[in-house]
N, CA and C of each residue as an Amber inpcrd file, in Angstrom:
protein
   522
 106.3110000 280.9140000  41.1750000 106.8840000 279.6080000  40.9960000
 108.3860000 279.7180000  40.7690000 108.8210000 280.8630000  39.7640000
 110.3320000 280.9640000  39.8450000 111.0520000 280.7320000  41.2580000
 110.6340000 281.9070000  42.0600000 110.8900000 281.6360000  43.6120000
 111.4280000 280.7140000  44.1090000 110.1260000 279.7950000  44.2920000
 110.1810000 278.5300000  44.7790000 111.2860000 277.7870000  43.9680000
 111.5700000 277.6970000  42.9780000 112.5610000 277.2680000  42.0160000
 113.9650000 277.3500000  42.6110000 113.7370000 279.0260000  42.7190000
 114.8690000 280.0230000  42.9800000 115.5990000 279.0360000  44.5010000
 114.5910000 278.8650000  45.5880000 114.8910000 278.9540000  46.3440000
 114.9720000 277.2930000  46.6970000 114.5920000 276.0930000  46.3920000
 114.8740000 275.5390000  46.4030000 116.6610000 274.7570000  45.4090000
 116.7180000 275.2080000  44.7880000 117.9350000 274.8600000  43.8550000
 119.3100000 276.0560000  45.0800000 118.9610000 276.8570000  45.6470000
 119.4510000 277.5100000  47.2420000 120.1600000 276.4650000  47.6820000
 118.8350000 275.6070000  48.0670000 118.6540000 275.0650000  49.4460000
 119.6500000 273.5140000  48.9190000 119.2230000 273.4440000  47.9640000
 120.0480000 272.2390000  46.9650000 121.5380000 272.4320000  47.1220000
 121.8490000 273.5580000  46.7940000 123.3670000 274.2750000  46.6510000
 124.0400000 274.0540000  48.1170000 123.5020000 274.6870000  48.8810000
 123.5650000 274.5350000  50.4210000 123.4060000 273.3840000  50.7390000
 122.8300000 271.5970000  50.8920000 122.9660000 270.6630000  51.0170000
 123.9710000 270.0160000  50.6250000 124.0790000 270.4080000  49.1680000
 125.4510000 269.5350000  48.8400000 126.3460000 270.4780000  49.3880000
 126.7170000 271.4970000  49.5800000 127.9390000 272.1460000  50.6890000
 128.3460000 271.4710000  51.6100000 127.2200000 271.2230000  52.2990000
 126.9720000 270.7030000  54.1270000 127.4230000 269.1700000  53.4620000
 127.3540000 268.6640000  52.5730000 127.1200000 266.8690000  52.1910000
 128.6360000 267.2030000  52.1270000 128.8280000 268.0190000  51.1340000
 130.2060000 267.9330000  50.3640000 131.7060000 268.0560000  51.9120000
 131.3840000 268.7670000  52.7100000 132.2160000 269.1900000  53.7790000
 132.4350000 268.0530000  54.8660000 131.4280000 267.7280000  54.9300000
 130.9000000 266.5710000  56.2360000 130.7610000 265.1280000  55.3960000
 131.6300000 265.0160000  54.5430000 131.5120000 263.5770000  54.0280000
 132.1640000 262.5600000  54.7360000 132.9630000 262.6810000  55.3490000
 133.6630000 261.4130000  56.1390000 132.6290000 260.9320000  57.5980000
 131.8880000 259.5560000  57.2810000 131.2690000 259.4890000  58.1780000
 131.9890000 258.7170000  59.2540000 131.5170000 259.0380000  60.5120000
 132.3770000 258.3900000  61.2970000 132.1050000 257.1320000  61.8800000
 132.8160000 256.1540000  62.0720000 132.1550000 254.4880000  62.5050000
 131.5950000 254.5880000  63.6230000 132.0270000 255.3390000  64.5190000
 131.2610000 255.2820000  65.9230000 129.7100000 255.4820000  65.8350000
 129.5060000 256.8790000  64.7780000 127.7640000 257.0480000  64.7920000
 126.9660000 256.2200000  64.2030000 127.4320000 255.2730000  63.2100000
 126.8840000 254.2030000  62.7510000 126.8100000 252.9900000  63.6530000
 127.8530000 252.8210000  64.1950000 127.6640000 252.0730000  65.7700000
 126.3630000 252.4500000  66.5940000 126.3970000 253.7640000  67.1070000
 125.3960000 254.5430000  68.0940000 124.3180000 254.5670000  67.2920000
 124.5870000 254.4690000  66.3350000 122.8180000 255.0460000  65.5530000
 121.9060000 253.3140000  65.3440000 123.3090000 252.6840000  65.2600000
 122.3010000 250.9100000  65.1510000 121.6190000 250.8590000  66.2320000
 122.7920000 250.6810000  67.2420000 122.4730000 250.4150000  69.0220000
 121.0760000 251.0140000  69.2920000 121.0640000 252.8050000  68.7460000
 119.6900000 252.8620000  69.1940000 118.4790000 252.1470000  68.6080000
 118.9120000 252.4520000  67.2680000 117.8980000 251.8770000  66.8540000
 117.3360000 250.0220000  67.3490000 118.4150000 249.0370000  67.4560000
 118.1930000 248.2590000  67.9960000 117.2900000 248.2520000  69.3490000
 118.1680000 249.0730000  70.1150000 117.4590000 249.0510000  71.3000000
 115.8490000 249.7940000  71.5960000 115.4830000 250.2670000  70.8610000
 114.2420000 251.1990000  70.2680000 113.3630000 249.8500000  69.9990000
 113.6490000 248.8410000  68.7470000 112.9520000 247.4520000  68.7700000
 112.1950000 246.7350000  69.8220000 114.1860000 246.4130000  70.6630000
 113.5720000 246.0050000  71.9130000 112.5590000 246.5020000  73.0680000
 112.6200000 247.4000000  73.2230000 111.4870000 248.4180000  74.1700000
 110.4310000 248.5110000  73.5090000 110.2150000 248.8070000  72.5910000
 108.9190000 248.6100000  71.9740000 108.2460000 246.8420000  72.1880000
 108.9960000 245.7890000  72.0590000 108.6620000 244.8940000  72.0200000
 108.2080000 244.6980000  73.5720000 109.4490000 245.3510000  74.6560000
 108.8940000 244.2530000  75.7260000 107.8320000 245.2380000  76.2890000
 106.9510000 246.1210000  75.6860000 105.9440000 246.5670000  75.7360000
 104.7680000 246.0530000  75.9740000 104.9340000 245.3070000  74.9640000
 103.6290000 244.6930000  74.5100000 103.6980000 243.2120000  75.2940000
 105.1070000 242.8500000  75.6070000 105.1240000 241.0240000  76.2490000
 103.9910000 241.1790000  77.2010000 103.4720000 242.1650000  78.3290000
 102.6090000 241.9800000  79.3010000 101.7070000 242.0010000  79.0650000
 100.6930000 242.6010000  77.3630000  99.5170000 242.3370000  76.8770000
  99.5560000 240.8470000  76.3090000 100.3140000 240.4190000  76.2450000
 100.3250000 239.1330000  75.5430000 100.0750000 237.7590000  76.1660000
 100.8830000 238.1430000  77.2900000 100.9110000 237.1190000  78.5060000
  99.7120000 237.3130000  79.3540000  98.8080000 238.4510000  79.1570000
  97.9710000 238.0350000  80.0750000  96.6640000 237.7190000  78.8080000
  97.3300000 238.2030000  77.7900000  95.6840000 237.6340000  76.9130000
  95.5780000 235.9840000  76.7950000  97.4930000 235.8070000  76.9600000
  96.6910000 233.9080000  77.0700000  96.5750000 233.7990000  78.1630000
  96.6130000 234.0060000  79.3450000  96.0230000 233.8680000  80.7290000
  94.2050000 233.9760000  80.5370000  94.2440000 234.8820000  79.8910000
  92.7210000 234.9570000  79.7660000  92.3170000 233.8850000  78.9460000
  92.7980000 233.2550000  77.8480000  92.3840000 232.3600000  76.9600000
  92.2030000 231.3840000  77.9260000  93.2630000 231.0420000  78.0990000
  93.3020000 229.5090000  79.1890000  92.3790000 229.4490000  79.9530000
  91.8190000 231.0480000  81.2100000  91.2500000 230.8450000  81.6180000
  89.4650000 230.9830000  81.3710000  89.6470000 231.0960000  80.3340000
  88.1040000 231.1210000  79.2830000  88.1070000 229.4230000  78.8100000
  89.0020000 228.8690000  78.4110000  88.9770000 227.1640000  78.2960000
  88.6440000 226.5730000  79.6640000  89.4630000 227.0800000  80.3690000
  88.8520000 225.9410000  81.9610000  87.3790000 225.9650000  82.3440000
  86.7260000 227.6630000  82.2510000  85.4600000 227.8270000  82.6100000
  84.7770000 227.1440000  81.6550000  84.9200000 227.0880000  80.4560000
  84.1330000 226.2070000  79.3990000  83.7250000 225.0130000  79.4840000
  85.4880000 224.2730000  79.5960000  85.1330000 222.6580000  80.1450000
  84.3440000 222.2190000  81.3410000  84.7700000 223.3740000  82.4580000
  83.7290000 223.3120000  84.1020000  82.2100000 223.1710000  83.1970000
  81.8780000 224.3370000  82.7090000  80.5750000 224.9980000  82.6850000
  79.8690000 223.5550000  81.5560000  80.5900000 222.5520000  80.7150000
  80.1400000 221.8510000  79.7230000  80.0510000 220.5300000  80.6120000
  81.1020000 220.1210000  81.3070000  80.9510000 219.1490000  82.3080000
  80.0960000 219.0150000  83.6510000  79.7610000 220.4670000  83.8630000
  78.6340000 220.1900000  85.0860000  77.0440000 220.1620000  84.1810000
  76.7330000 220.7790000  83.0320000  75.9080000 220.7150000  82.5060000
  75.2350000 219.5260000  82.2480000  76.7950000 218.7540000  81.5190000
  76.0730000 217.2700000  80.9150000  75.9540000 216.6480000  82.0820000
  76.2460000 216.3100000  83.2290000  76.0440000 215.7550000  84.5290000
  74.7030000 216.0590000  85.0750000  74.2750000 217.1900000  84.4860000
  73.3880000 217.6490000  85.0250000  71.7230000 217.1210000  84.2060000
  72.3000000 217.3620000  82.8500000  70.9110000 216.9210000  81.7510000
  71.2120000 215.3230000  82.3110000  71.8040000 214.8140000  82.4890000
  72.3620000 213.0220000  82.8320000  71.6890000 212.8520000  84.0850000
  71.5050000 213.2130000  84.7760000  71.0540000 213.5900000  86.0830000
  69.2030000 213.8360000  86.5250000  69.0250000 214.8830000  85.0870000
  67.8020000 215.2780000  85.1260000  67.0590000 213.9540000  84.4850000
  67.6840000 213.2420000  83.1250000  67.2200000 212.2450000  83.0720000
  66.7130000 210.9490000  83.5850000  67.7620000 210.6120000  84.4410000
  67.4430000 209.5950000  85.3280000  66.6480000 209.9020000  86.4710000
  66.2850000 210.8560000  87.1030000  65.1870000 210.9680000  87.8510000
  64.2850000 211.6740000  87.3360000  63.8410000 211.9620000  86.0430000
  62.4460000 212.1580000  85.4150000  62.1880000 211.1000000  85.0630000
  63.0450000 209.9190000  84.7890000  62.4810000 208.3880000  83.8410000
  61.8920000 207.4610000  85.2930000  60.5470000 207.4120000  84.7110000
  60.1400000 206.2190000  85.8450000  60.4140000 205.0790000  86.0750000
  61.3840000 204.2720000  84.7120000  62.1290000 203.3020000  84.4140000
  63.4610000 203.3740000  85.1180000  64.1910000 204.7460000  85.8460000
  65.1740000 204.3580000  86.3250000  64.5940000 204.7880000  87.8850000
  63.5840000 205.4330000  88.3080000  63.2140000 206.0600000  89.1420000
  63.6760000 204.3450000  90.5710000  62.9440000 203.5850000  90.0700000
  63.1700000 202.2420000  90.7040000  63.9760000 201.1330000  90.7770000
  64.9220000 201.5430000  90.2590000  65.9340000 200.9280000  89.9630000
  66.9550000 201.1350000  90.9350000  67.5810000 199.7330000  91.7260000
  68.7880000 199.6630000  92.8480000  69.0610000 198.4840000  92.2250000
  70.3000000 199.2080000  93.0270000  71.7850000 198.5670000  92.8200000
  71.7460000 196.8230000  93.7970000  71.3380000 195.9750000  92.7350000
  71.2270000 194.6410000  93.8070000  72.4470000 194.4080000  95.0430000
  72.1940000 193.8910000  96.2860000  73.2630000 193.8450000  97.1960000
  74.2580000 193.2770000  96.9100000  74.5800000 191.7290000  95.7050000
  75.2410000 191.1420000  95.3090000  75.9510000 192.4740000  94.3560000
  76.0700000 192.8630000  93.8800000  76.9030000 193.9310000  93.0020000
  77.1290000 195.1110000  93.9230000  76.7820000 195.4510000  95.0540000
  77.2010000 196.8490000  95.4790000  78.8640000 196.6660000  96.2270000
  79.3250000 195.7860000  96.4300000  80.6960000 195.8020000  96.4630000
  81.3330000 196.1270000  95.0740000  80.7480000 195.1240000  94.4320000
  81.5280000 195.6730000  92.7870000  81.4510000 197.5250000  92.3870000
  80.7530000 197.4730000  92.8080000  80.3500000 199.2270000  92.5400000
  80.9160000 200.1190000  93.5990000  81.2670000 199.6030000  94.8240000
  81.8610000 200.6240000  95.7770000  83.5140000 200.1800000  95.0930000
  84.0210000 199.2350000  94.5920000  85.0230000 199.1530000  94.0210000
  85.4450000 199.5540000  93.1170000  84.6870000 199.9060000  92.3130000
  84.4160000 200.8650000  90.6260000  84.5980000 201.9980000  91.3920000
  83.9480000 202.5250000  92.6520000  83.9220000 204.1910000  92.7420000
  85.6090000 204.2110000  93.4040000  85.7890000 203.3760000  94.3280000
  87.3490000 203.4070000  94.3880000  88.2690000 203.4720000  93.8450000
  88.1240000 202.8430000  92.4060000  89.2360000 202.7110000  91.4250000
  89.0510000 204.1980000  91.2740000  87.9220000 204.7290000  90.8810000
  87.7670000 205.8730000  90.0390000  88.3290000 207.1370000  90.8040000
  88.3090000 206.9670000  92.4400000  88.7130000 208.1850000  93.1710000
  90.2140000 208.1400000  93.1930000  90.7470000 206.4490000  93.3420000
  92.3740000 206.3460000  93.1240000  92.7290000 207.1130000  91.6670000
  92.4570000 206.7160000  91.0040000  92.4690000 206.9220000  89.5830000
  92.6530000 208.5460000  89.3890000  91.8280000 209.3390000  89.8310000
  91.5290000 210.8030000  89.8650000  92.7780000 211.2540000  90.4330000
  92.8030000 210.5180000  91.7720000  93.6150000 211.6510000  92.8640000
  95.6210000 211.2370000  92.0330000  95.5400000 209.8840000  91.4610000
  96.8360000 209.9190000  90.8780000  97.0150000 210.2810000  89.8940000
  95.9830000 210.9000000  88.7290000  96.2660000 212.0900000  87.8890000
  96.3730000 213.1310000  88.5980000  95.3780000 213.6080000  89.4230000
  96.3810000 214.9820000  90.0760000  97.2770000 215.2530000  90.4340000
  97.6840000 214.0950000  91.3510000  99.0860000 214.0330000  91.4920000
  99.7520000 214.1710000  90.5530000  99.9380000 213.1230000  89.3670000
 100.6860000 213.2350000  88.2970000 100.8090000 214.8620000  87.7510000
  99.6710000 215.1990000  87.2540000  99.9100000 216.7290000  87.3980000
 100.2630000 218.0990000  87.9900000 100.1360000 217.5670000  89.2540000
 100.9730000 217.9880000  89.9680000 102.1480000 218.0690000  90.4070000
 102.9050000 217.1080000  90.2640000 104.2470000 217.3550000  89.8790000
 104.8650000 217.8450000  88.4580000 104.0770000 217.4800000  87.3590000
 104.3560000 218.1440000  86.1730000 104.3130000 219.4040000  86.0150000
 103.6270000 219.9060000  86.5010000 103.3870000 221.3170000  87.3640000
 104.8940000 222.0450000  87.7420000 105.3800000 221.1910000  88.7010000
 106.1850000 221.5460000  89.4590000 107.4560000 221.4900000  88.4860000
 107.5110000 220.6230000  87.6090000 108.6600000 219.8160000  86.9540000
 108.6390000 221.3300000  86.2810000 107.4990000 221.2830000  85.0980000
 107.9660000 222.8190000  84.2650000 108.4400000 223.8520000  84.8010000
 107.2950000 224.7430000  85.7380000 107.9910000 225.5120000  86.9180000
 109.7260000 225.4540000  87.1750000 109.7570000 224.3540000  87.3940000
 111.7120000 224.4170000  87.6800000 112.4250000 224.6220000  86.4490000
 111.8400000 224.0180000  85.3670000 113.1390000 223.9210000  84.2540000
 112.4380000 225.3890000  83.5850000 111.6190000 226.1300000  83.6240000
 111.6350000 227.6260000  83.3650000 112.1080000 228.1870000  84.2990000
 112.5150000 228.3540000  85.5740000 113.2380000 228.7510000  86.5710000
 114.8590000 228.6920000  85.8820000 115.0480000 227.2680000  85.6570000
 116.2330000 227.1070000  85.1950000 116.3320000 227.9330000  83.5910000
 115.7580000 228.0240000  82.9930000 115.8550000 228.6580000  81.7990000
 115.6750000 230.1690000  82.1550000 115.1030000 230.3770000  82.9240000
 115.3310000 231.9350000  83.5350000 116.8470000 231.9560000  84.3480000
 117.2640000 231.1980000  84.5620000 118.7270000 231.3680000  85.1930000
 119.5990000 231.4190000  84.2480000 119.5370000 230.6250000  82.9480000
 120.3500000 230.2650000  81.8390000 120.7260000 231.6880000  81.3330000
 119.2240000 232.6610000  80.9850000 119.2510000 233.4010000  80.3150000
 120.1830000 234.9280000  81.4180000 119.7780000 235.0720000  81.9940000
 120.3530000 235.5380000  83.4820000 121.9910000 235.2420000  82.8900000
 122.9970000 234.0210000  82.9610000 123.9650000 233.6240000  82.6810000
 125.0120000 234.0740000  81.2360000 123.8390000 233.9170000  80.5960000
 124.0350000 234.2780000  79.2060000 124.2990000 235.5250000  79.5390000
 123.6710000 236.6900000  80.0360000 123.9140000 238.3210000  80.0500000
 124.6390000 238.3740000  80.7740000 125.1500000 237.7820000  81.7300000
 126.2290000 238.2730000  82.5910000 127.6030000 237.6060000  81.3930000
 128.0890000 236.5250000  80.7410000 129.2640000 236.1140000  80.0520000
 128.9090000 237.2140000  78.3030000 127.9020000 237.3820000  78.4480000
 127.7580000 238.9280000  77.0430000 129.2030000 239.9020000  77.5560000
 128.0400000 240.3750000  78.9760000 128.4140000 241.2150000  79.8020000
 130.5290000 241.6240000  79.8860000 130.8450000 239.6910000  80.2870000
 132.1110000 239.6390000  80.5810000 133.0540000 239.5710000  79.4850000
 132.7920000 239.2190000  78.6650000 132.8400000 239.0730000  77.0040000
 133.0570000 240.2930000  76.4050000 132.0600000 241.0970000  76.6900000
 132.3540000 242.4870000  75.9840000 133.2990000 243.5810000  76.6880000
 133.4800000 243.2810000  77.9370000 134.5750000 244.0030000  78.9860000
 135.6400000 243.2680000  77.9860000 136.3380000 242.1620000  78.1730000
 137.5560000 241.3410000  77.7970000 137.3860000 242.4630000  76.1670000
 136.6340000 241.9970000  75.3330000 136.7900000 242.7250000  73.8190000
 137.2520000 244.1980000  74.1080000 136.5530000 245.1880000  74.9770000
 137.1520000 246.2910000  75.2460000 138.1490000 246.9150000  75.7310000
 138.6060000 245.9290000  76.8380000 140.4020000 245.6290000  77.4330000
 141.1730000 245.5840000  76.1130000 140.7200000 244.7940000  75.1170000
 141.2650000 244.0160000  74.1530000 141.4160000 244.9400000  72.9340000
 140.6220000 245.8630000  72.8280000 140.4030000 246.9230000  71.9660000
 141.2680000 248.5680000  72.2110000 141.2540000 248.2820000  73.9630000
 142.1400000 249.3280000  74.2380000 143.4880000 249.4340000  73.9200000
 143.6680000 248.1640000  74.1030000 145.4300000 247.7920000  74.3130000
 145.6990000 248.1380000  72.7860000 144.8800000 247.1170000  72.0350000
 145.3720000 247.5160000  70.4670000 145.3150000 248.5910000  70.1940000
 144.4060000 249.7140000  70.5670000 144.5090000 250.8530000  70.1430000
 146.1890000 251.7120000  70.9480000 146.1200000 251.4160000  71.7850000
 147.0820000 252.4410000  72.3780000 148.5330000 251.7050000  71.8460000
 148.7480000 250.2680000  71.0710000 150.1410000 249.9340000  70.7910000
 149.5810000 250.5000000  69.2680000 148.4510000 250.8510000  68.6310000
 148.9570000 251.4100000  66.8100000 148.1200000 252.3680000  67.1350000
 148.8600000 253.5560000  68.0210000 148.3460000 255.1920000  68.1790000
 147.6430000 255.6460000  67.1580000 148.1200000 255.4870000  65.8730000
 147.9460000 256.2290000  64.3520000 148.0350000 254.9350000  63.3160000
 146.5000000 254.5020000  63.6160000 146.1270000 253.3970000  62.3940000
 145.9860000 254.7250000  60.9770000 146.4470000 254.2380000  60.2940000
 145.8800000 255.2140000  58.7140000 145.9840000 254.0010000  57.6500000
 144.6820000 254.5270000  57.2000000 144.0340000 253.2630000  56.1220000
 145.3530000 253.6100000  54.9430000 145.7750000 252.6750000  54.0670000
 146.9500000 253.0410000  53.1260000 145.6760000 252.9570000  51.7290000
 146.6300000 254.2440000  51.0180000 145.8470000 254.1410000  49.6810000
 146.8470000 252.9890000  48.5430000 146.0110000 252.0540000  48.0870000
 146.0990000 251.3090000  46.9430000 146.5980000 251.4100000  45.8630000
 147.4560000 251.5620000  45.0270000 147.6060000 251.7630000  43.7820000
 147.9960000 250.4620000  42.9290000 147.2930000 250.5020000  41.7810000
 147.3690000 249.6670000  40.8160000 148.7950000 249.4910000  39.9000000
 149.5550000 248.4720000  40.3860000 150.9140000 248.9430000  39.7750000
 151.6160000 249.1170000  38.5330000 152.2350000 249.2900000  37.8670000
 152.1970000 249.4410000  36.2560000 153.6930000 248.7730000  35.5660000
């Protein structure tokens, strides 16, 4: 156990050497060391965006089959009813009302086909303004892009007119 003692309080001695020598850290690696780390976040993240996007693809498309599979059903028990009941088995549509009723099924097919429509362009409407928000974002990285050129033009120049910035030491005056 001395040893280990021995040889760690070494290794101690030798750290603070290496600490004590190499103390001035430099801004750039704290720069480089964020960046990676930032950028390490991001990649990890857009990892996972393609499990994500398709698990609600799957959700959604587990809701549509549901509503299909619940709506042909009840049509169907609705269906089975009226031709097991011997009470509806005989039952027509008097001739005086079958205009009213081919007019009911008209409304109902107008009715249908101009919600699809309607949705169908809503369709289309989102589609574009995420197109457009995919262009926005597109826009945005290119003026980052131009933005951070101009700051670096901007960074050069200052550097090369104060060759020898040196931080001034402070004194408290008396």
């Amino acid at each position: 156990m001395n040893s280990i003692t021995m040889s760690t309080e070494n290794k101690k001695s030798k750290d603070s050497t290496t600490t004590s020598t190499n103390s001035t850290i430099n801004v750039s690696q704290i720069v480089d060391a964020t960046n990676e780390n930032v950028t390490k976040l991001i990649n990890e993240s857009s990892k996972v965006q393609p499990q994500y996007a398709q698990a609600i693809s799957n959700l959604q498309q587990e809701y549509i089959d549901a509503l299909r599979n619940a709506i042909q059903r009840t049509f169907s028990v609705q269906k089975q009813l009226v031709t097991s009941n011997s009470n509806f088995n005989n039952f027509a549509v008097p001739d005086a009302a079958a205009p009213y009723v081919q007019g009911l099924v008209k409304q109902s097919d107008d009715l249908i086909n101009n919600f699809i429509s309607v949705a169908d362009i809503n369709n289309q409407l989102t589609i574009n303004a995420l197109n457009v928000l995919r262009e926005n974002v597109k826009n945005f990285s290119r003026t980052v892009e131009a933005a951070a050129e101009y700051n670096s033009n901007l960074a050069k120049s200052w550097a090369s007119s104060y060759p020898s910035f040196q931080p001034q030491q402070f004194t408290a005056s008396k």
